[in-house]
DRENFITOR-29785 format. One record per residue (C-alpha): residue number from 1; residue in three letters; x negated, z negated, y negated. Coordinates in Angstrom, 2 decimals, decimal comma, always signed. Each point is the difference from the previous one (the first is absolute). Layout:
REM residues N
+-----+------+---------+---------+---------+
: seq : type :      xx :      zz :      yy :
+-----+------+---------+---------+---------+
: NUM :  ala :       X :       Z :       Y :
...
+-----+------+---------+---------+---------+
***
This chain:
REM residues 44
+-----+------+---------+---------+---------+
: seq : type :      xx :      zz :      yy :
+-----+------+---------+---------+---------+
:   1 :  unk : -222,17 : -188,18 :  -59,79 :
:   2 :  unk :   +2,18 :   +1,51 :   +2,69 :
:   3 :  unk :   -2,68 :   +1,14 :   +1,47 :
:   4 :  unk :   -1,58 :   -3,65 :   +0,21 :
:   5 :  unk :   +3,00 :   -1,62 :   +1,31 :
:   6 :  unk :   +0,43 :   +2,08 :   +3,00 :
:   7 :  unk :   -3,88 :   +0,32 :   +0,79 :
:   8 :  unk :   +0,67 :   -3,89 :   +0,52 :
:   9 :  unk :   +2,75 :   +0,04 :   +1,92 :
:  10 :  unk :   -1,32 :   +2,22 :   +2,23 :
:  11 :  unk :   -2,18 :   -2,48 :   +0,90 :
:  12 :  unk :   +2,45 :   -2,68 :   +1,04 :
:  13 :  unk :   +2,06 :   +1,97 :   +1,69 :
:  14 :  unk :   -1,78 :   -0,11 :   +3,13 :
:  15 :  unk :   +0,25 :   -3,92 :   -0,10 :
:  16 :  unk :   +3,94 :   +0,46 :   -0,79 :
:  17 :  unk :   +0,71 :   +2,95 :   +2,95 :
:  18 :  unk :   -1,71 :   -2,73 :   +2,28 :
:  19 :  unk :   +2,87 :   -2,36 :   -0,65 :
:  20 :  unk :   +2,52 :   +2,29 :   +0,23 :
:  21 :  unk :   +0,65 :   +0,91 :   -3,95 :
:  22 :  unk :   -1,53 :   +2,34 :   -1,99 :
:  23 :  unk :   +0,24 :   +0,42 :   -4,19 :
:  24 :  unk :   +1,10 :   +2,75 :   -2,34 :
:  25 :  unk :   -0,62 :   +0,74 :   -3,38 :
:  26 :  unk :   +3,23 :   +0,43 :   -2,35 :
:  27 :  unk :   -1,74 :   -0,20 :   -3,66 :
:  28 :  unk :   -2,92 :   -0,90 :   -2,31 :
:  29 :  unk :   +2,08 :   -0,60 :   -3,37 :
:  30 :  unk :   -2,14 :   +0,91 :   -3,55 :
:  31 :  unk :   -0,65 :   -4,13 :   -0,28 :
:  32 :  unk :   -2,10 :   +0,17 :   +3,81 :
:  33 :  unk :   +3,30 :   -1,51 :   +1,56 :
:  34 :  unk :   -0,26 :   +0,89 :   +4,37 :
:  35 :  unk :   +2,85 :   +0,41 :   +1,70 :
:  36 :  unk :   +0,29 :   +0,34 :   +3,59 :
:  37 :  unk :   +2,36 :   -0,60 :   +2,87 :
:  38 :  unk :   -1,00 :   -1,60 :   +2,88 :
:  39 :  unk :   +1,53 :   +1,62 :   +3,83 :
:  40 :  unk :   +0,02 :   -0,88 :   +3,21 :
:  41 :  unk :   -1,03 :   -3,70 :   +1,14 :
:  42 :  unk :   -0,91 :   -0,84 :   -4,23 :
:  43 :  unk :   +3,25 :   +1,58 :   -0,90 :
:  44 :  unk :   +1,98 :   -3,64 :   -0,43 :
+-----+------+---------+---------+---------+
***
């Protein structure tokens, strides 16, 4: 699932780094909860 998550968000990332932002993975918990923190221009 890990695996998964980040195959995706390698995909928007592009589209975020064009705005100025970018996105991280923190976790995948057992019940398929994401977490991620948003940087940059998406950080607030």
């Amino acid at each position: 699932m890990l695996e998964q998550v980040q195959a995706v968000l390698d995909k928007v990332r592009p589209m975020l780094q064009h705005d100025g932002g970018d996105v991280e993975l923190v976790d995948v918990t057992p019940d398929g909860v994401v977490k991620v923190k948003l940087t940059g221009a998406c950080g607030g």
